[in-house]
DSSP file (Angstrom, degrees, kcal/mol; ACC not computed):
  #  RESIDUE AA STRUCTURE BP1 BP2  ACC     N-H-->O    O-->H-N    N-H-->O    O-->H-N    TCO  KAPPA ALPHA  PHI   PSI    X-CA   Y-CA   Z-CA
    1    1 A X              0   0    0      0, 0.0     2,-0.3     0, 0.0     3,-0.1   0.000 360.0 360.0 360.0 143.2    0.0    0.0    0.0
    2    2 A X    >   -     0   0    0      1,-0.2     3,-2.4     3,-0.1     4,-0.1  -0.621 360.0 -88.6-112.6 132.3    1.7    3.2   -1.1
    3    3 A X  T 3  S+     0   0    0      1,-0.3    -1,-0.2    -2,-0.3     0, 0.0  -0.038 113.3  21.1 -68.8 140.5    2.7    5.6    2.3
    4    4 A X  T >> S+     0   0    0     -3,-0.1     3,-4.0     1,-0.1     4,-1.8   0.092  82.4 116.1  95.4 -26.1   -0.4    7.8    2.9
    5    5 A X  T <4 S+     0   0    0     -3,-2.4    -2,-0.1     1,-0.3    -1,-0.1   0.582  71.1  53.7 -77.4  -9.2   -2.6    6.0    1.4
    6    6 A X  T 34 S+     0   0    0      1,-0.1    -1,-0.3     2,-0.1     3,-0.1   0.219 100.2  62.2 -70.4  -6.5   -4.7    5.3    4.7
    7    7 A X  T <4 S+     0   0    0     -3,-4.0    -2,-0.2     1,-0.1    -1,-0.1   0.748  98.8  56.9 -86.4 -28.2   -5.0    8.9    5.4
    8    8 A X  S  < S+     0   0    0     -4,-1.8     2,-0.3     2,-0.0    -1,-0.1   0.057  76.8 126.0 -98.0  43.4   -7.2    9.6    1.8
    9    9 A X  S    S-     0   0    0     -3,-0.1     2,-0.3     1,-0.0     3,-0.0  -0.541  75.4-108.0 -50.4 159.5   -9.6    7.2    2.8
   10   10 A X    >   -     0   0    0     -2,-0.3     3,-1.3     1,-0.1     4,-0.2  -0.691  22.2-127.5-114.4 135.2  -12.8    8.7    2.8
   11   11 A X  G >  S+     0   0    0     -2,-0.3     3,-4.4     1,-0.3    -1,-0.1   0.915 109.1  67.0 -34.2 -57.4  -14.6    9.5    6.6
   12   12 A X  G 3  S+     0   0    0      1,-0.3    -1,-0.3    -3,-0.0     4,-0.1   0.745  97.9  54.9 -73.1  -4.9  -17.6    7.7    5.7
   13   13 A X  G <  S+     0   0    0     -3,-1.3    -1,-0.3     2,-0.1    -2,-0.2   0.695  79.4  99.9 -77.0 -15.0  -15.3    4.2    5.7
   14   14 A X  S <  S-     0   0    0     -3,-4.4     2,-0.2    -4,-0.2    -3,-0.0  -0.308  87.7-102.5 -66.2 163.5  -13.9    4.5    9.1
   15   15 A X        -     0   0    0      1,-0.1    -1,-0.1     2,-0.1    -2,-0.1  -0.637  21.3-139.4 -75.9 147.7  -16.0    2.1   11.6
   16   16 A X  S    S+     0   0    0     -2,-0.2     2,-0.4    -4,-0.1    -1,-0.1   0.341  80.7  28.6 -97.1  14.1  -18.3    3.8   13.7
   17   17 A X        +     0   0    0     47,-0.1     2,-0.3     2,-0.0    47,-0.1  -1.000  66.1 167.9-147.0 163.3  -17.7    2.0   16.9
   18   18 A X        -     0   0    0     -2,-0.4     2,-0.3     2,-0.0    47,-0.0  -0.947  22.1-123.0-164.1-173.5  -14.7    0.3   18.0
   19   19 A X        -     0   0    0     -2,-0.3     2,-0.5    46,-0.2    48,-0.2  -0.918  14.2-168.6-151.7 120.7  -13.1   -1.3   21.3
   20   20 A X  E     -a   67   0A   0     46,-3.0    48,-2.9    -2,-0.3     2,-1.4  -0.797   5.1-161.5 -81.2 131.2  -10.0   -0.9   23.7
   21   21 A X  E     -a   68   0A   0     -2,-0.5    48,-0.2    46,-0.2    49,-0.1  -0.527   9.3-166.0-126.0 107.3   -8.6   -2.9   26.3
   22   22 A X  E     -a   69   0A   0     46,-4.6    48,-0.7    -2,-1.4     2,-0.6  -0.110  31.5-109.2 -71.7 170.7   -6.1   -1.6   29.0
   23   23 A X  E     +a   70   0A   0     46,-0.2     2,-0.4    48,-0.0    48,-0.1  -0.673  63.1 116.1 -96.0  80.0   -4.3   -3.3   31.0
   24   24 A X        -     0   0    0     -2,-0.6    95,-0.1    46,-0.6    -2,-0.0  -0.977  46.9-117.4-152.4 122.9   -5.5   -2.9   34.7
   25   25 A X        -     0   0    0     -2,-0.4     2,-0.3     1,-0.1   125,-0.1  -0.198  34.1-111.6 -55.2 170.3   -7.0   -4.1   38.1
   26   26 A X        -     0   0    0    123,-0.1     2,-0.3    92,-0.1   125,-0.2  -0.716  42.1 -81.8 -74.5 150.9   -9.9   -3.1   39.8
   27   27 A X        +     0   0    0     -2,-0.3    -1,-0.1     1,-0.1     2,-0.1  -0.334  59.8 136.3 -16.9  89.9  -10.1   -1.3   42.8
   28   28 A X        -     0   0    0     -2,-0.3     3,-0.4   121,-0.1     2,-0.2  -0.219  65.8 -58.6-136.2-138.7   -9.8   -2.7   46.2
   29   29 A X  S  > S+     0   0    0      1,-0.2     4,-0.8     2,-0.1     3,-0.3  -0.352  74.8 130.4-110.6  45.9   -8.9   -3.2   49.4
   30   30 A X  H  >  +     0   0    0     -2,-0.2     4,-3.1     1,-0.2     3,-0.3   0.924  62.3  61.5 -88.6 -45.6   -5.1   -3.1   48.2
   31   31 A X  H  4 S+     0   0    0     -3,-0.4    -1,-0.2     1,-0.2    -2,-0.1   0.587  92.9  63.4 -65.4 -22.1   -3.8   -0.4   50.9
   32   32 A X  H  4 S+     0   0    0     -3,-0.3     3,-0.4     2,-0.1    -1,-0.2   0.957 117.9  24.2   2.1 -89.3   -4.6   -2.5   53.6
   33   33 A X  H  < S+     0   0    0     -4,-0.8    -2,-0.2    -3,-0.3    -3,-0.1   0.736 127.0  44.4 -75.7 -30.0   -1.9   -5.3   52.4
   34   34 A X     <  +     0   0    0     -4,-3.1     2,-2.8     1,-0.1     5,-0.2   0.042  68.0 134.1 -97.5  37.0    0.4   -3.3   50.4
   35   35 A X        +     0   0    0     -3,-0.4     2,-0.3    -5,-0.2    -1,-0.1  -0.276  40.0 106.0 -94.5  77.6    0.9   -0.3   52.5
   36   36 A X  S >> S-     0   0    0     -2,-2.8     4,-1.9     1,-0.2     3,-1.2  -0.973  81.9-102.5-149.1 161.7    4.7    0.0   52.3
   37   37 A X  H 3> S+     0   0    0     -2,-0.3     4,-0.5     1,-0.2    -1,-0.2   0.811 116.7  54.3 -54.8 -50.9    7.1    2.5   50.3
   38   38 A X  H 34 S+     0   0    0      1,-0.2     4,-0.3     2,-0.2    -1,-0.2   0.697 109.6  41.9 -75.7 -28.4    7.9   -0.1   47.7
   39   39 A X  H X> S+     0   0    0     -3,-1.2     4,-2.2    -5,-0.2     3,-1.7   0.742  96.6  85.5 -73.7 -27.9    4.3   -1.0   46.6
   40   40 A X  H 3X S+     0   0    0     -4,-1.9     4,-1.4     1,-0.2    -2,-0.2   0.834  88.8  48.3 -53.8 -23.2    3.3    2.9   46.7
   41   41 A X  H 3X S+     0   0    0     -4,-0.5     4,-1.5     2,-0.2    -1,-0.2   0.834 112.1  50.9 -68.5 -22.7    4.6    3.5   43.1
   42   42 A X  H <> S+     0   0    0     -3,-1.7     4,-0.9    -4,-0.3     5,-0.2   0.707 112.0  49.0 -71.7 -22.4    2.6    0.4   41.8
   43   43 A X  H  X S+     0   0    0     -4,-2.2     4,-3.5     2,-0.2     5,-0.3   0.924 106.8  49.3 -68.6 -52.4   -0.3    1.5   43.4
   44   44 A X  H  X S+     0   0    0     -4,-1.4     4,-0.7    -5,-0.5    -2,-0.2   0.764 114.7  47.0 -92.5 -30.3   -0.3    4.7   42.3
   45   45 A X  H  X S+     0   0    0     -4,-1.5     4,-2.7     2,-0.2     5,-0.4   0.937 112.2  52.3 -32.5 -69.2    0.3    3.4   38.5
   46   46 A X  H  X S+     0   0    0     -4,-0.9     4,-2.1     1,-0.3    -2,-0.2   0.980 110.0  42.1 -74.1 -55.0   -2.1    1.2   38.8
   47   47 A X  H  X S+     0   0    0     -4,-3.5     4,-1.5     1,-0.2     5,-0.4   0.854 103.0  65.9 -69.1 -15.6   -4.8    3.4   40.0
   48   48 A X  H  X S+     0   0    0     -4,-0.7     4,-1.4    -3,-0.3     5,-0.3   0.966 105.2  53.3 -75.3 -56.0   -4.1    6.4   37.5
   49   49 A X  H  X S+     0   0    0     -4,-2.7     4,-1.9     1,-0.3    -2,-0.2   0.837 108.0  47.6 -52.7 -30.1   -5.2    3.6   34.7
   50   50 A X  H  X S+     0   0    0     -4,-2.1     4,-2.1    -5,-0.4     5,-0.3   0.868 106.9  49.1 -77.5 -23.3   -8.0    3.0   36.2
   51   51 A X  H  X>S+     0   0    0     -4,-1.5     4,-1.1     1,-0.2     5,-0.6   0.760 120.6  45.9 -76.7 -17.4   -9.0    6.6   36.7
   52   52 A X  H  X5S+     0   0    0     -4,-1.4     4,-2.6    -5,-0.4     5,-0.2   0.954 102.5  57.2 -83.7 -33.6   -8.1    6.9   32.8
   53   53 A X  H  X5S+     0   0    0     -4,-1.9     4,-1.2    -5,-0.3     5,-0.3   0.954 112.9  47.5 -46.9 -67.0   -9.8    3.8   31.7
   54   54 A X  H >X5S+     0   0    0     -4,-2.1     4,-2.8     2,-0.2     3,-1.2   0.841 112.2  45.0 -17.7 -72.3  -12.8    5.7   33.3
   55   55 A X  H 3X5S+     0   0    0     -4,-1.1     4,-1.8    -5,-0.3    -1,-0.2   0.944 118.0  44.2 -53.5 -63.0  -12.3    9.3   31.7
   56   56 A X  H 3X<S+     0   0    0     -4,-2.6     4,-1.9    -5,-0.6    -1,-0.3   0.563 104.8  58.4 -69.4  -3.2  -11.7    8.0   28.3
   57   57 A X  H <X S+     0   0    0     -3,-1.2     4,-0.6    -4,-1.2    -2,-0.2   0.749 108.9  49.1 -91.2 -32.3  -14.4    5.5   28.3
   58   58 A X  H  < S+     0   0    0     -4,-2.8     4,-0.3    -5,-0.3    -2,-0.2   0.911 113.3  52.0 -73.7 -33.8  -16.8    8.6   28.9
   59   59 A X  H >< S+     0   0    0     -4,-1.8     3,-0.6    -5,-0.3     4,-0.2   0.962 116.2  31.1  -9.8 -89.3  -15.0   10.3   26.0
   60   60 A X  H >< S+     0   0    0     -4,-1.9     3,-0.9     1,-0.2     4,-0.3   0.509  99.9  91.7 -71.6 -11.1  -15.1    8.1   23.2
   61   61 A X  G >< S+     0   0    0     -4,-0.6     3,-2.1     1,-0.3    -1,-0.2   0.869  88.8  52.2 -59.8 -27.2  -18.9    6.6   24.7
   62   62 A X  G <  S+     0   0    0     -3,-0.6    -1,-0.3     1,-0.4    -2,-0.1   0.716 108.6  51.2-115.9 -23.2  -20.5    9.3   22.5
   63   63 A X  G <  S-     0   0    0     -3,-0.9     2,-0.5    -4,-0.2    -1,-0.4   0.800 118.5-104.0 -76.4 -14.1  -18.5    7.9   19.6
   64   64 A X  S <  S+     0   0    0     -3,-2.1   -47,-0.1    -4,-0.3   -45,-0.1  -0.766  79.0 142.6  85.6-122.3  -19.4    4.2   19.9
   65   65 A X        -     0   0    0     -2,-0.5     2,-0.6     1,-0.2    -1,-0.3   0.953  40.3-148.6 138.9 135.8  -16.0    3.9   21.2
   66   66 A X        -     0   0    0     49,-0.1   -46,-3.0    -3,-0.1     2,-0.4  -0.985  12.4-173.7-138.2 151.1  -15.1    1.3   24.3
   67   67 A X  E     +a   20   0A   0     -2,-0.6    49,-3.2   -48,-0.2    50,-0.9  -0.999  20.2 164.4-126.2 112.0  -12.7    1.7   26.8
   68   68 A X  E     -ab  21 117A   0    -48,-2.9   -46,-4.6    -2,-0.4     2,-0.2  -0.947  24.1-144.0-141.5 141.3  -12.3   -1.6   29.0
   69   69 A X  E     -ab  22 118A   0     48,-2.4    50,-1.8    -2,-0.4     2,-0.3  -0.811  13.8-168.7 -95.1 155.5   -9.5   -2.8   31.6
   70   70 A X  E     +ab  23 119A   0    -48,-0.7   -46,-0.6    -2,-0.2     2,-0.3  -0.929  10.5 171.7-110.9 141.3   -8.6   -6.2   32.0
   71   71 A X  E     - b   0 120A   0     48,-2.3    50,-0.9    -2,-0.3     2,-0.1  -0.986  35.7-107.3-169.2 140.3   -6.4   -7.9   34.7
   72   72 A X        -     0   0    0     -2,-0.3    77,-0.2    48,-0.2     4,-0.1  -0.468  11.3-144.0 -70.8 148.5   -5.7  -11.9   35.3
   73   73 A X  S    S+     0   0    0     -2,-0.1     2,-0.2     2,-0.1    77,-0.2   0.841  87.9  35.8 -56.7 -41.3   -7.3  -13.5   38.2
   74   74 A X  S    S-     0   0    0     72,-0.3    72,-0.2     1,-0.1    19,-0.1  -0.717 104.8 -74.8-103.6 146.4   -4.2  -15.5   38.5
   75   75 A X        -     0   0    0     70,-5.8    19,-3.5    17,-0.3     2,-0.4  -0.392  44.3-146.8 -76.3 145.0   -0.4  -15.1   38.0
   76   76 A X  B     -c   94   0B   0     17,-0.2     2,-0.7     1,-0.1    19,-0.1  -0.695  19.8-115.9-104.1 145.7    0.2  -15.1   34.4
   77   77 A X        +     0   0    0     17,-1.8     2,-0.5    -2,-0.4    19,-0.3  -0.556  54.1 147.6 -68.2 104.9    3.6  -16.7   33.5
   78   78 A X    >   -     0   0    0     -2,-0.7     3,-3.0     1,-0.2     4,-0.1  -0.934  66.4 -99.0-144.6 161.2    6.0  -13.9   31.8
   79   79 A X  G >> S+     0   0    0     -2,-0.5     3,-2.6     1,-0.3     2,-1.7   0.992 117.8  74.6 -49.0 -67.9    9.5  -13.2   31.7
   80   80 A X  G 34 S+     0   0    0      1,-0.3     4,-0.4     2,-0.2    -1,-0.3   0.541  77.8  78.6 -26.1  -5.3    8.7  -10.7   34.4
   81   81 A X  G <4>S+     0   0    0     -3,-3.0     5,-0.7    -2,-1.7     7,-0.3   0.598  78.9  68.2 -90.5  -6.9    8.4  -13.7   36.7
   82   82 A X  T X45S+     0   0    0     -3,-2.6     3,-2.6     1,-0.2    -2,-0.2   0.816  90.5  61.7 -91.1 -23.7   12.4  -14.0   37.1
   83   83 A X  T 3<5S+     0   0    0     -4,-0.6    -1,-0.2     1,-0.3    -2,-0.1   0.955  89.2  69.5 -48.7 -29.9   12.8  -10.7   39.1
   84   84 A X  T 3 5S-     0   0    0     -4,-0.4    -1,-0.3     1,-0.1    -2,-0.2   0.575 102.2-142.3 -74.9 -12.4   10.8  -12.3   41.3
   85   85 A X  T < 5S-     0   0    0     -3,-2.6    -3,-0.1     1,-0.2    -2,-0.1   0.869  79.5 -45.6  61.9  37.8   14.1  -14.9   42.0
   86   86 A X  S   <S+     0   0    0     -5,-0.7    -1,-0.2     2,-0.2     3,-0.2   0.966  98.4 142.0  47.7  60.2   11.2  -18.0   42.4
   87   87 A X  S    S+     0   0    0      1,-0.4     2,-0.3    -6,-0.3    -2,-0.1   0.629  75.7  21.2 -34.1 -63.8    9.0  -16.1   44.5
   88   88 A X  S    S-     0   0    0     -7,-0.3    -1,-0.4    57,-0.0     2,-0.4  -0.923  94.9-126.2-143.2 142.9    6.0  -17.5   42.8
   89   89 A X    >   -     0   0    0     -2,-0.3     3,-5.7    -3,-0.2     4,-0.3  -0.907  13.8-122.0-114.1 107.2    6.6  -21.0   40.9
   90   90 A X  G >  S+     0   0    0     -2,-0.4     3,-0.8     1,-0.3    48,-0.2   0.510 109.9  67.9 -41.1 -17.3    5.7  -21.7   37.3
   91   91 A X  G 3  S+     0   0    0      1,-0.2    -1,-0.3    47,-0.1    48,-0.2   0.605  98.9  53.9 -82.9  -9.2    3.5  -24.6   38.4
   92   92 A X  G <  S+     0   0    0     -3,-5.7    53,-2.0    50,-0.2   -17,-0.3   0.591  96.2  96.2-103.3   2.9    1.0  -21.8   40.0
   93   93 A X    <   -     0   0    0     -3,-0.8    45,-2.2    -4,-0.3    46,-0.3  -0.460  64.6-135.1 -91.6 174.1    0.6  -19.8   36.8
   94   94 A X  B     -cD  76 137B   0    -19,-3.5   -17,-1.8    43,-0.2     2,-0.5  -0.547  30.6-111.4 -99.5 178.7   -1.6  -19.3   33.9
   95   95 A X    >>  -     0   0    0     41,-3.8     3,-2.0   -19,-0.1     4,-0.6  -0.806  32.4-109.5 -98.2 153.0   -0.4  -19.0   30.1
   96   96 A X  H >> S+     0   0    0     -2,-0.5     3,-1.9   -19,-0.3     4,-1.7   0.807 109.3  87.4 -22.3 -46.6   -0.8  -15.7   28.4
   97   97 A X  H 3> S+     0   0    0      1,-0.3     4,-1.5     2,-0.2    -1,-0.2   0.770  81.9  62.0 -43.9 -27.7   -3.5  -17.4   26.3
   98   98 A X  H <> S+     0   0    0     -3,-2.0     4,-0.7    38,-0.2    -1,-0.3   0.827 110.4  37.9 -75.1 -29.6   -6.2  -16.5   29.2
   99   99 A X  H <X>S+     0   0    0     -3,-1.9     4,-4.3    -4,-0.6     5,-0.5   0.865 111.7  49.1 -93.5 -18.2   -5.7  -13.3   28.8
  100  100 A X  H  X5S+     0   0    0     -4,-1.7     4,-0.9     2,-0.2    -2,-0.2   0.748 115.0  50.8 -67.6 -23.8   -5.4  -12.9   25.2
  101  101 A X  H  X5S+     0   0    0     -4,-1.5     4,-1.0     2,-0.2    -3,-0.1   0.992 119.2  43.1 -89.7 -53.0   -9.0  -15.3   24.8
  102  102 A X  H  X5S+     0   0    0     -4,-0.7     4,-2.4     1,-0.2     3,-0.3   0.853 111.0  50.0  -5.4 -87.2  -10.5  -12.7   27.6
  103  103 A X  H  X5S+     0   0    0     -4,-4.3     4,-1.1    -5,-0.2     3,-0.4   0.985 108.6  55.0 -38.0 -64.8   -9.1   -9.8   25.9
  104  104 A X  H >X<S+     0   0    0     -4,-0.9     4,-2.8    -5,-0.5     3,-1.6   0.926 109.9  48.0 -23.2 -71.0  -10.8  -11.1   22.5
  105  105 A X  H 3X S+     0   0    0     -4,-1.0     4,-1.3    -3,-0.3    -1,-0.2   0.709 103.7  51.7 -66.6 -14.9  -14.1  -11.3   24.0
  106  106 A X  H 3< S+     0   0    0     -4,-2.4    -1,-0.2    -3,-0.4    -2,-0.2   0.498 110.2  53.6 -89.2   5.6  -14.4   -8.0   25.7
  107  107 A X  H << S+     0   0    0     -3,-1.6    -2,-0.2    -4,-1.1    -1,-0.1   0.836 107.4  61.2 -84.7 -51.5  -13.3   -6.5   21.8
  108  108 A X  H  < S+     0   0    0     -4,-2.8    -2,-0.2     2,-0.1     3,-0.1   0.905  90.8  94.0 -33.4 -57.9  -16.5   -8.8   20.7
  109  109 A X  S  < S-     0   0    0     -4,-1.3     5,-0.1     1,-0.2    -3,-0.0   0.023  98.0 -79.6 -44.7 140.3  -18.8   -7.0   22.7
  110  110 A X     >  -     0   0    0      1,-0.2     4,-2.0     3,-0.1    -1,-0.2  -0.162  34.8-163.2 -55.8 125.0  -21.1   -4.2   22.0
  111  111 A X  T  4 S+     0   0    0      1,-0.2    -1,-0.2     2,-0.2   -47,-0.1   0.701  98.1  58.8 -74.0 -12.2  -18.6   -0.8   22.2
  112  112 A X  T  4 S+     0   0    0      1,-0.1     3,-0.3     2,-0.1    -1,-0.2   0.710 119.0  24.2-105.1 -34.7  -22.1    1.0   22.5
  113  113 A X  T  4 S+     0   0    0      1,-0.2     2,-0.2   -47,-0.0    -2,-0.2   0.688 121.5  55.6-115.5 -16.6  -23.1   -1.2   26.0
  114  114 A X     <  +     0   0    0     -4,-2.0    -1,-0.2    -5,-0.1     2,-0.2  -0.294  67.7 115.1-141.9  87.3  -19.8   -2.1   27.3
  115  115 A X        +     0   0    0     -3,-0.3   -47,-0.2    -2,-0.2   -49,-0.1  -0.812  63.7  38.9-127.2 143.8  -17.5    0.6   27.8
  116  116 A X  S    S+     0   0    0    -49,-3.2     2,-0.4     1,-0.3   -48,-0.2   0.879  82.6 151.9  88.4  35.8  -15.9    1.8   31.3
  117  117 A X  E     -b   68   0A   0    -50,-0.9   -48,-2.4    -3,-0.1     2,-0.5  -0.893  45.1-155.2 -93.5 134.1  -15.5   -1.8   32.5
  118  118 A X  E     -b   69   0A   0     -2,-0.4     2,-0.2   -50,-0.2   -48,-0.2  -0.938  32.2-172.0 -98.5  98.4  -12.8   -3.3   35.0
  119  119 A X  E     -b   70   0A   0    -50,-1.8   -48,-2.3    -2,-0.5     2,-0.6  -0.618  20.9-151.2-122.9 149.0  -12.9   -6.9   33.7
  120  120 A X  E >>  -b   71   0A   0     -2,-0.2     3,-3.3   -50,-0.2     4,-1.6  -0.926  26.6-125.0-133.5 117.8  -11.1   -9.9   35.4
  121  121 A X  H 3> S+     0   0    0    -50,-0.9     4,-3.1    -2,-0.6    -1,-0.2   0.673 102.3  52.9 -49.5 -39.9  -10.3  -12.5   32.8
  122  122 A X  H 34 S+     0   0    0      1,-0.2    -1,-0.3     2,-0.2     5,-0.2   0.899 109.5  49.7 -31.3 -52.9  -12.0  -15.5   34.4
  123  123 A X  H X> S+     0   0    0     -3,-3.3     4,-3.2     1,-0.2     3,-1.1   0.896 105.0  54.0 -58.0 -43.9  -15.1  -13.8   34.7
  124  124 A X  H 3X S+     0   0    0     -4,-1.6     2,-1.8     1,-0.3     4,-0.9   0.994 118.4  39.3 -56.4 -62.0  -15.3  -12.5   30.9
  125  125 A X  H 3< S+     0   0    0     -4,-3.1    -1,-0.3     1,-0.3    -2,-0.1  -0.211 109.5  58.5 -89.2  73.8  -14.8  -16.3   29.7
  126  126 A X  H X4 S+     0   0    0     -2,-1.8     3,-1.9    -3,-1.1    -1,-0.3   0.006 110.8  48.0-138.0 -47.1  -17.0  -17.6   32.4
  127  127 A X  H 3< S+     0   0    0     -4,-3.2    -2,-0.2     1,-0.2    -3,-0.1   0.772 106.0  52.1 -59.4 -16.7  -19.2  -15.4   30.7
  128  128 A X  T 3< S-     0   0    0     -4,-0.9    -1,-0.2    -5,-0.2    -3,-0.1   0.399 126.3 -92.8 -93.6   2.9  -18.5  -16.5   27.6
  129  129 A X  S <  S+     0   0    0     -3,-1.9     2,-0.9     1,-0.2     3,-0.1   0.543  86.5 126.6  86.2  17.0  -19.1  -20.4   28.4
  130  130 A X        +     0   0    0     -6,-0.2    -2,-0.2     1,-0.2    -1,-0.2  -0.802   8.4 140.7-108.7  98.8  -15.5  -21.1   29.2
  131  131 A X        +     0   0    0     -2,-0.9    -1,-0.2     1,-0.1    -4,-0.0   0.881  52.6  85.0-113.5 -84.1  -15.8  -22.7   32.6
  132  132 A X        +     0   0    0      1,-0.2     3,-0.3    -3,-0.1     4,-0.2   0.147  48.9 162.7  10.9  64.3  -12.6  -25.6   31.7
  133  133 A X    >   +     0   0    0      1,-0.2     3,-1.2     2,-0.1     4,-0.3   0.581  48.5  84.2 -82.8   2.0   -9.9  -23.4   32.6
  134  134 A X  G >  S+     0   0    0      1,-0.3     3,-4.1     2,-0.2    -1,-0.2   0.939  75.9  70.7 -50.7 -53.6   -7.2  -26.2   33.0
  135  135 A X  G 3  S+     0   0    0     -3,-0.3    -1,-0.3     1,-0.3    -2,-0.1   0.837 105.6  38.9 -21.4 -73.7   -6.5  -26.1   29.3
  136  136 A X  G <  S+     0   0    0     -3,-1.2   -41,-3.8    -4,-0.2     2,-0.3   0.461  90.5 110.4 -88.3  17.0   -4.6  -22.3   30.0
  137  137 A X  B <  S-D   94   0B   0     -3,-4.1   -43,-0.2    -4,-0.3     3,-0.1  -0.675  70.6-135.6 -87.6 132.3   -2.9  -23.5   33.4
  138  138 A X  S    S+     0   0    0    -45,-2.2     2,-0.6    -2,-0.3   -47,-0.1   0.920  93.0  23.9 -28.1 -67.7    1.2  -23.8   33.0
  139  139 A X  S    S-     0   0    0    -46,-0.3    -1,-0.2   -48,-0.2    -2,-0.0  -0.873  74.2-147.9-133.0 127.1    1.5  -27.1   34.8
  140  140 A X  S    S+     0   0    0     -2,-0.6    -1,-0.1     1,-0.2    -3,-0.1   0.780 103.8  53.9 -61.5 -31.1   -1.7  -29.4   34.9
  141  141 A X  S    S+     0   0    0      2,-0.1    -1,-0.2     0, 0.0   -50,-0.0   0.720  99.5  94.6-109.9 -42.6   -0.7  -30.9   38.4
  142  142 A X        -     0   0    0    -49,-0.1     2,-0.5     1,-0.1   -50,-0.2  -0.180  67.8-142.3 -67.7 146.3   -0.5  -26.8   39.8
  143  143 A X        -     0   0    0     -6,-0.0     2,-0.1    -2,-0.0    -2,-0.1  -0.963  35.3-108.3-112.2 123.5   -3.1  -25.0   41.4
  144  144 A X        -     0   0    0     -2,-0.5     2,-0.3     1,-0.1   -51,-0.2  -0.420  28.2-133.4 -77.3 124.9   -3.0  -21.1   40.1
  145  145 A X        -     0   0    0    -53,-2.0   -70,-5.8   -70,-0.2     2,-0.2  -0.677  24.7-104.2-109.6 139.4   -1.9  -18.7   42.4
  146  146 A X        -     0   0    0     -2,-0.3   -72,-0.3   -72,-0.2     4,-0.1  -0.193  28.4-105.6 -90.3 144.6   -3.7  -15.6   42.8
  147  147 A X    >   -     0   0    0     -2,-0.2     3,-0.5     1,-0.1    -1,-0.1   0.050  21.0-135.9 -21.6 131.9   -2.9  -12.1   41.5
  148  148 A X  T 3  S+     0   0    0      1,-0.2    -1,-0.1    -3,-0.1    -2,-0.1   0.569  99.9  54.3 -64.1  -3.3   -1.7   -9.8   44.0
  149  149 A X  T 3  S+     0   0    0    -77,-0.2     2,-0.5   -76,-0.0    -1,-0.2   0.103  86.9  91.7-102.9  -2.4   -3.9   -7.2   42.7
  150  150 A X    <         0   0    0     -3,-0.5  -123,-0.1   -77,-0.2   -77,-0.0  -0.854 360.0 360.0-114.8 118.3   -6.7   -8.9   42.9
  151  151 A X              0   0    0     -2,-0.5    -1,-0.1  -125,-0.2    -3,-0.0   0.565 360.0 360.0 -78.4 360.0   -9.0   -8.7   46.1
């Protein structure tokens, strides 16, 4: 496709709804259990996405537009797990595929009725018929250990 040629599309082609999905917890009871100087920058991250998810999902609503968070119930198995110096143990995570089928379905959804969501990937595919979660667990034999972000 020849550079530019996606700006002189014509308006009336763009879609008129569409869907985003951040990456983010909900809200809880986090300051309780994390209330020390080393969590407070993660906190404070973590809640500034949410307050955005918010702001922009009232934004775009009047466009068709959705603005949704997602965040794993369970710890997801990433490279990010070696800082942790076997902390938390690959046989208690999930794969990346739980969030990616999650993420998928909350795209699926009407942008018009479900925007300004904090969605927690179990739930989405529990909603979706997916009760069988073994299938996205690391190690079959492991019991999935839960987010820390997650109340």
């Amino acid at each position: 496709m020849p550079e530019g040629a996606l700006v002189s599309r014509s308006v009336s082609r763009i879609p008129r709804t569409g869907s985003t999905v951040g990456h983010g917890p909900p809200s809880g009871r986090l300051w309780q259990r994390m209330a020390s100087p080393h969590f407070l920058p993660r906190i404070v991250a973590r809640d500034a996405r949410g307050v955005c998810v918010l702001g922009m999902a009232e934004e775009f609503r009047p466009l068709g537009v959705a603005v949704n968070a997602l965040w794993p119930r369970s710890v997801i198995h990433t490279s990010a797990l070696t800082m942790l110096h076997g902390t938390i143990r690959p046989e208690g995570c999930r794969t990346l595929a739980i969030v990616a089928d999650a993420a998928y379905a909350v795209v699926k959804r009407d942008s018009r009725q479900c925007t300004g969501n904090f969605c927690i990937d179990e739930d989405v595919l529990a909603e979706e018929g997916i009760t069988d979660l073994w299938p996205y667990t690391l190690a079959p034999q492991g019991r999935p250990s839960p987010d820390l972000f997650v109340d």
